[in-house]
C-alpha positions in Angstrom: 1.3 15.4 -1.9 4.9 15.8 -2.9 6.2 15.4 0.8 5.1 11.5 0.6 7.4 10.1 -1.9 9.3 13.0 -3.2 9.3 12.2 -7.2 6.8 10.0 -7.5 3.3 10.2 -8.4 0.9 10.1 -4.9 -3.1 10.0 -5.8 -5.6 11.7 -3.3 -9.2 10.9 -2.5 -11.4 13.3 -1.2 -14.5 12.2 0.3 -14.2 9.4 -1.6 -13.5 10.7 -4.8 -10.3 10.7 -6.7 -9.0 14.6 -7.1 -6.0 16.3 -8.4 -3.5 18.4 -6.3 -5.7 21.4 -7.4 -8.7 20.6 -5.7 -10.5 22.8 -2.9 -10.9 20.8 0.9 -13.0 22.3 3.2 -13.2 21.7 6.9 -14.7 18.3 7.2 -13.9 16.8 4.1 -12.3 13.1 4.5 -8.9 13.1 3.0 -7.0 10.0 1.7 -3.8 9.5 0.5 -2.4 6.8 -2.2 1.1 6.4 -2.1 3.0 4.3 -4.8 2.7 0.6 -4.2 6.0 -1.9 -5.4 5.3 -5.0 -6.0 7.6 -8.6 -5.3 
């Protein structure tokens, strides 16, 4: 999750759930990832 904004914290959903950057994905599990957002 690191490589996506070196730093900064990134949030990842899998299958629809929020997990940490601990979490076990198995083959055909839906992953999502939540980069940080700036505002203006």
């Amino acid at each position: 999750m690191a490589a996506f904004a070196p730093g900064r914290r990134v949030r990842a959903a899998c299958n629809q759930r929020f997990i940490g950057p601990d979490a076990a994905i198995e083959a055909g599990d839906e992953i999502a990832f939540f980069p940080p957002v700036t505002g203006g």
